[in-house]
C-alpha positions as CSV (number, residue, x, y, z in Angstrom):
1,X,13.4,147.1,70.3
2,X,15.3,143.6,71.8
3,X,19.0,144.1,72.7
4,X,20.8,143.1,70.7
5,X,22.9,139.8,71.9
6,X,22.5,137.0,74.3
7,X,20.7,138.3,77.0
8,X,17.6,138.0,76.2
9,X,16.1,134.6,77.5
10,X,12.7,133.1,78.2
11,X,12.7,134.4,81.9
12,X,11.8,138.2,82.7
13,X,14.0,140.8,82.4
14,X,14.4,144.1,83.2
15,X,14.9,146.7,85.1
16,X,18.5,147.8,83.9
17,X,21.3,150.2,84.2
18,X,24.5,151.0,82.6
19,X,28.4,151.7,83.8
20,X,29.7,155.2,83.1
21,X,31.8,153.7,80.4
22,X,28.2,152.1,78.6
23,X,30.1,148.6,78.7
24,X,28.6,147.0,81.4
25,X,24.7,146.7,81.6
26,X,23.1,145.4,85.0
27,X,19.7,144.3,85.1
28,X,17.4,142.1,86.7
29,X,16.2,138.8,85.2
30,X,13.0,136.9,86.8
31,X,13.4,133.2,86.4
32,X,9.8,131.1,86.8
33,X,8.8,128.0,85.8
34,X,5.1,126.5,86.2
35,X,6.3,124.4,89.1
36,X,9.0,127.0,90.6
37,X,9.6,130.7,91.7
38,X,13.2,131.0,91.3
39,X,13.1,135.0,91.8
40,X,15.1,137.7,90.6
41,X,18.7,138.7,90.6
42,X,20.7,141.0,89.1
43,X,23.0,140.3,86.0
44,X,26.1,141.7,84.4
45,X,26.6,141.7,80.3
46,X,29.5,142.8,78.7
47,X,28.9,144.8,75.2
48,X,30.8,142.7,72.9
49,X,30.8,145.2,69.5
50,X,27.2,146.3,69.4
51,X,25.8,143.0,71.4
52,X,25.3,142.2,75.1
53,X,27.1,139.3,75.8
54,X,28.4,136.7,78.7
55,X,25.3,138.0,81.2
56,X,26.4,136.7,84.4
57,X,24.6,136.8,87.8
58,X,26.4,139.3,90.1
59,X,27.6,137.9,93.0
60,X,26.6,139.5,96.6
61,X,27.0,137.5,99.8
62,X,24.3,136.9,102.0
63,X,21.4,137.0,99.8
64,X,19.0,134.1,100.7
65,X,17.6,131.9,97.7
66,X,13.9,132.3,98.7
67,X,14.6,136.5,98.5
68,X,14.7,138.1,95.1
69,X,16.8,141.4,94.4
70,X,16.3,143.8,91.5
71,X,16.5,147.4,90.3
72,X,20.0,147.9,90.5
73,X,21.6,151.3,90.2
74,X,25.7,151.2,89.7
75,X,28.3,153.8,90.5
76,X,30.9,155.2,88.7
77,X,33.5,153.4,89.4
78,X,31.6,150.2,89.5
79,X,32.3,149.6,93.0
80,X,29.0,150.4,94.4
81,X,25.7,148.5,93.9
82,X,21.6,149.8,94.5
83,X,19.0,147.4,94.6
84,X,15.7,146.9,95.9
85,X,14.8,143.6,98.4
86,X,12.0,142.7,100.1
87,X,11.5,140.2,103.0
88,X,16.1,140.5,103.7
89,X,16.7,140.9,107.5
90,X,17.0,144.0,108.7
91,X,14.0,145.4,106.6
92,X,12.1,148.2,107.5
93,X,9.0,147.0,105.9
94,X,7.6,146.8,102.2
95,X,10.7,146.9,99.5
96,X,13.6,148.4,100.8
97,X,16.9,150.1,98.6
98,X,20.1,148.1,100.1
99,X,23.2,148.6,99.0
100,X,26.5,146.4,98.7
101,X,30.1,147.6,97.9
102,X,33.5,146.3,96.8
103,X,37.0,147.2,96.9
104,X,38.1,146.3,93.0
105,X,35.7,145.4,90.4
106,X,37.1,141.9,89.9
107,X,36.1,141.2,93.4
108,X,32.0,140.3,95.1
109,X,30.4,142.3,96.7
110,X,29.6,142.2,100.1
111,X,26.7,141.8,102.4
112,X,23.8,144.1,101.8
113,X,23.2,146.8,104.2
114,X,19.9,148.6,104.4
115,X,20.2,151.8,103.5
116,X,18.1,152.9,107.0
117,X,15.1,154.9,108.0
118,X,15.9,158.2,106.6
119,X,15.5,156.5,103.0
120,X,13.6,153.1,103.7
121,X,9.8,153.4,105.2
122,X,7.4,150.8,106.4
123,X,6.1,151.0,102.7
124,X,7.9,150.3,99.4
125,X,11.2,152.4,98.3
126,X,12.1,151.5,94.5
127,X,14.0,152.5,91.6
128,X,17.5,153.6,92.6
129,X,19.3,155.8,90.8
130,X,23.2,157.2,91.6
131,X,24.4,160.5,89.8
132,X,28.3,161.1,89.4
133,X,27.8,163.2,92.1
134,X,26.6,160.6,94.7
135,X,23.1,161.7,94.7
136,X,20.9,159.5,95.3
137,X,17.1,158.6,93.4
138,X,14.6,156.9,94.5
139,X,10.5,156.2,94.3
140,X,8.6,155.9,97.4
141,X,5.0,155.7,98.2
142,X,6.0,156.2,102.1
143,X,7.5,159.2,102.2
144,X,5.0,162.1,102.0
145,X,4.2,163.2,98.5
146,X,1.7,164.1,95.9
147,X,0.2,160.8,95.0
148,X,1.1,157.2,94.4
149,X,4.8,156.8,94.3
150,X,6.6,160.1,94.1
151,X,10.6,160.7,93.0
152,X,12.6,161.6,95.6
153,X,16.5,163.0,96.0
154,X,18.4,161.2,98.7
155,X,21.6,163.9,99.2
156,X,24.2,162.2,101.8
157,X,24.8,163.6,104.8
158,X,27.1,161.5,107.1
159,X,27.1,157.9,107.9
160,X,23.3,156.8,107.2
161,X,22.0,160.0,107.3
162,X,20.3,161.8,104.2
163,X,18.4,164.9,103.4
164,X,15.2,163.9,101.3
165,X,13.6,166.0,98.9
166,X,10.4,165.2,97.2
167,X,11.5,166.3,93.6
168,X,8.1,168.1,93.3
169,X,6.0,169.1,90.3
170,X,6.5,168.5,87.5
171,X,8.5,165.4,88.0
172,X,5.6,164.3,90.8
173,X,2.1,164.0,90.2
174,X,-0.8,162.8,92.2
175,X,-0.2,159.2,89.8
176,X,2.7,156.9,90.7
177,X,6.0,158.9,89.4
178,X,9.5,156.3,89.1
179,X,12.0,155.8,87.2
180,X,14.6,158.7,87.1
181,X,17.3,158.6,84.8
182,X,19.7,161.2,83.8
């Protein structure tokens, strides 16, 4: 089923998540043409009444033009973003989760900071997820697992330092396991 509204366009979209309140829906739109790669960002709509309206790129400092950004993962109080990147400085290899923060909702956000080694491998992290909680979600094929990508918990430690935990079976299998939403 299309979503209902304006957001819908003739470039790729996906990828999405919602605010706690289920007013604000982030996504990622693709934008190609057949003589340009204009790559992803994210995007903010508003739900107007029962349609998704107004979607506006999100604004985060420092993000080249030639990289694109997707998957994002908001928190609570909206003042926390997840996405995946690959090819930003400061990259550990593959697609890496990055995060950028703000101190009011009204404001950008600002520069991305990897989110290190204990989450981010030499191979491809993807999918973020944040619970209420401030655990975080994730899909790897670096970290050791069953198979393919598996789903991994992220629990915060201090600074950039996490506990992971491959969720195990039956969320994993030995086929590529993303996506977790609660």
């Amino acid at each position: 089923k299309i979503a209902p509204g304006n957001i819908n366009t003739t470039a790729e979209e996906g990828a999405a998540c919602l605010n706690r309140k289920s007013n604000n829906l982030y996504f990622t739109r693709c934008t190609y043409d057949k003589d340009n790669d204009k790559g992803c960002r994210i995007y903010m709509a508003k739900k107007v009444g029962n349609n998704w309206m107004n979607a506006q790129e999100v604004p985060i400092k420092g993000i080249p033009d030639s990289v694109s950004i997707g998957h994002p993962a908001i928190s609570d109080d909206e003042l926390t973003l997840y996405f995946v990147a690959d090819s930003l400085l400061g990259g550990l290899g593959g697609k890496d989760i990055y995060c950028v923060t703000r101190q009011r909702k009204n404001q950008p956000f600002n520069p991305p900071q990897n989110l290190g080694s204990y989450i981010n491998t030499e191979e491809d992290e993807v999918h973020p997820y944040i619970r209420s909680n401030g655990d975080l979600y994730f899909a790897s094929d670096g970290h050791p697992g069953m198979g393919g990508f598996d789903i991994y918990l992220a629990k915060h430690v201090k600074n950039s330092e996490y506990i992971i935990i491959n969720m195990g079976f039956p969320i994993n299998t030995s086929l590529d396991d993303f996506g977790i939403v609660f």
